[in-house]
Every structure is written in structure tokens, then in C-alpha cells.
C-alpha positions, 0 to 999 in steps of 0.5 A, spaced: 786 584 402 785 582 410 778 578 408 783 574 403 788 572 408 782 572 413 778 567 408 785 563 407 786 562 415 779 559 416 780 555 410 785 552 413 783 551 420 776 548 417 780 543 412 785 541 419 778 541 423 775 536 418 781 532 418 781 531 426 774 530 426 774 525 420 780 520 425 775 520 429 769 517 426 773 513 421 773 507 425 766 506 427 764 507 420 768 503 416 767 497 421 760 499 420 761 497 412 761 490 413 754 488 415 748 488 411 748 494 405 742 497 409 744 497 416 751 498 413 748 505 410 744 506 417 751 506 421 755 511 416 749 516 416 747 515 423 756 516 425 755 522 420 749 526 422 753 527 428 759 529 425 756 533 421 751 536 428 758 537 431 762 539 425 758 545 421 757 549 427 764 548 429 766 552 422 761 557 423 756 553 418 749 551 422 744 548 417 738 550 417 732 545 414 725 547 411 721 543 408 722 535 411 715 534 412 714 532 404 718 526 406 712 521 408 714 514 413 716 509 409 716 513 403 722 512 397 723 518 393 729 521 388 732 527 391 735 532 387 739 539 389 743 544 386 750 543 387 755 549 388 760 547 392 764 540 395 761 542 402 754 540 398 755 533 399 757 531 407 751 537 408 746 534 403 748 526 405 747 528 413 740 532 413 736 528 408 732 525 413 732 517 413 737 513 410 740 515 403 746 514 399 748 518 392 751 518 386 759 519 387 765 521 382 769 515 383 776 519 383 774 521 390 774 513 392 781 515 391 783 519 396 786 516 403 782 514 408 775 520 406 775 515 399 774 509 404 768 514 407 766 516 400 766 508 397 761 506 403 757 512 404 756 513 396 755 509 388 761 510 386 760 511 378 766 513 372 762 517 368 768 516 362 766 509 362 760 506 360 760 500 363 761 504 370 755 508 368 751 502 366 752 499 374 751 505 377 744 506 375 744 498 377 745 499 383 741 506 385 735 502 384 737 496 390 738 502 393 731 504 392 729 497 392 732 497 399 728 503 402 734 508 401 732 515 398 738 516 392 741 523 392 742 526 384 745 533 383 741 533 376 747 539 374 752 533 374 758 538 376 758 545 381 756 551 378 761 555 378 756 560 373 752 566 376 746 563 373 742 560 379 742 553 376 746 550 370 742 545 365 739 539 368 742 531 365 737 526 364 739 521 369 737 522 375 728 524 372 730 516 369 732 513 375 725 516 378 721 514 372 724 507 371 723 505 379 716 508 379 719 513 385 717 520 387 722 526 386 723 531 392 727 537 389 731 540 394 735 547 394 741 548 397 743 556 400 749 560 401 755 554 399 757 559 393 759 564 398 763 559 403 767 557 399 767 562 391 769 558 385 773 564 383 777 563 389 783 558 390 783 556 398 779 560 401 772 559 405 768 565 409 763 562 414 755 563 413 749 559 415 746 555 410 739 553 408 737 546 406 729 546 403 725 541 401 719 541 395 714 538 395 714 531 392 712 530 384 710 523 382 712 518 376 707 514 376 705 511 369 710 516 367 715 512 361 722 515 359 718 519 354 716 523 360 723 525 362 723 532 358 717 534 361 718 533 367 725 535 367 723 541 365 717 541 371 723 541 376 728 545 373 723 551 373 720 549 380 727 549 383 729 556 379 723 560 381 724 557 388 731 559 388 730 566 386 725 567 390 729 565 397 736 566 396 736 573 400 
């Protein structure tokens, strides 16, 4: 009983601090949003890796990188990662090393002043529209085309199981195949426990783990890959979870 009355006043001092901090770099952000997509792009992400440097550890949750080494200069990739928690998107956006940009749920566009950061920092898509779904993919390959790395999280939703990762859609390995571009697998550690689907508002602190994979080209591949490859990443990302999650 104390842990859950402990984990409800840290939620609440970590969504207050978020929202404090937040006031603060909206501003600059958001007249960042008016210049050029790509320096538009530099500016939010320049703004949130500081946010992000100064937030996390501030609620107890450094992040620690492993693997951003695979991210060769001046090199496009895909990245894919596990998605546990909403806590996944500012960590994952913020530590991806160079200018990148991810796939978002347009209803979180709608939400006062974060929507607005959520709108410039992502590709807003409603996945109940078709049409929606059509320009997301449009506008993921300008990204590509303009050295932006995109950000999928192949699981589509959070993993609220207790498997370590969820059944893989087919969108973001189309995407890489289509744009000809490399796929870096990246996994996410500890976020489940931050904050646990089976609680309502409750978080507890944890350090959390950010690792790349090396790089799986697409080169020559056709949509008939997608299975085969999907399956290659899905294994990769699994074994690799189960072997560092402790």
C-alpha cells in the first residue's frame, strides 16, 4: 500500500515537472516550426534533447545509450523499437542520434499546447482513415529523402502482455524496402516498470537502457520480402530483449 501511494505522488510530481518544463521550451519550438521542415526538424530536437537531458534525470530516469555507433555519417536508417510505455516517445525521439522524426496518433495532435509539439516533432496519421494512412507513408519517405531517420514502433500500440514483444505489422519494413534504406532495431529497457500497464497513475523511478542493433540492409529487396525480413527483426529484437533485460 505505501509503494502505491509513493508511486502516485511521483506520478503527479513527474506529470506537474513535465508540464512546468514543457511552458518553457514551447515557445522556441513552436517559432522553430516556421522555417524549413529539416531545420524546423533540427530545432525541436536540438530544444528536446535538453529538455530530455534535464527532465529525465530530474524524475529519477537517466537514460543510458549502447550501440550509436551503427549510426554511420550521413547514413538514412528506419529505426524500429519496442513500445511499452508513453514515456517511450520523448526518450526514443531525444536520444536517436541525428535529426529524425516518428509516426504519431493524430488524437495526440489534439491535446493543448504538447499536441502542438507532438504535430511539429511527428507524422501525424489516423490509422482509421485510409487516406490518412496513404500521406502518412508519403510524407515518411520526404523525411527519408530529407535525411531524416524515421521512427516506427512495429508492435503498432504499447505492450501491455507479458511477452516481451507483441506481433510485428508490416508498415514500417515496407517503408525501408520502398525507400531502398536500412533498418536499425533498437530496444527500449525498463519503461514497463515506470510506468505498469496494470496501474492507473502510478509511475516508479528506474534508469532505462536505449540499445541499438546493427543495421539490416534493403537493398535489392521487393515487398515480397517484407515477411522474411520482419521475421529476421522480430527474432533479432526478442532474443536480444531476453538476453539484457536484467
Amino acid at each position: 500500500m505505501l509503494k502505491n501511494i509513493l508511486g502516485r505522488i511521483y506520478a503527479l510530481y513527474a506529470l506537474l515537472l513535465f508540464a512546468c518544463t514543457m511552458l518553457i521550451v514551447f515557445i522556441p519550438i513552436w517559432i522553430g516550426s516556421f522555417f524549413h521542415p529539416r531545420t524546423a526538424s533540427r530545432i525541436f530536437l536540438a530544444i528536446g534533447r535538453i529538455w530530455m537531458k534535464v527532465y529525465m534525470p530530474l524524475i529519477g530516469c537517466p537514460v543510458f545509450r549502447k550501440g550509436t555507433e551503427h549510426f554511420a555519417p550521413g547514413e538514412t536508417y528506419v529505426v524500429v523499437c519496442n513500445h511499452n510505455a508513453l514515456i517511450d516517445v520523448p526518450v526514443t525521439t531525444s536520444k536517436i542520434p541525428g535529426d529524425n522524426k516518428t509516426l504519431a496518433k493524430a488524437s495526440m495532435g489534439k491535446i493543448p499546447l504538447f499536441g502542438v509539439l507532438y504535430r511539429i516533432g511527428g507524422i501525424l496519421v489516423d490509422r482509421s482513415s485510409e487516406a490518412s494512412r496513404k500521406q502518412s507513408v508519403v510524407e515518411m519517405k520526404h523525411a527519408l529523402s530529407l535525411g531524416l531517420h524515421i521512427l516506427l514502433y512495429p508492435e503498432g500500440t504499447r505492450n501491455r502482455t507479458a511477452e516481451p514483444l507483441k506481433a510485428f505489422y508490416d508498415g514500417a519494413f515496407a517503408l525501408a524496402i520502398d525507400a531502398q534504406t536500412p533498418i536499425i532495431p533498437s530496444l527500449l529497457f525498463n519503461t514497463k516498470k515506470i510506468l505498469p500497464p496494470d496501474k492507473t497513475f502510478f509511475a516508479w523511478p528506474y534508469p532505462i537502457h536505449y540499445h541499438f542493433l546493427e543495421p539490416i540492409p534493403t537493398k535489392g529487396m521487393t515487398r515480397d520480402d517484407i515477411p522474411a525480413l520482419k521475421e529476421k527483426v522480430y527474432k533479432l529484437m526478442v532474443d536480444y530483449y531476453v538476453q539484457n533485460q536484467q
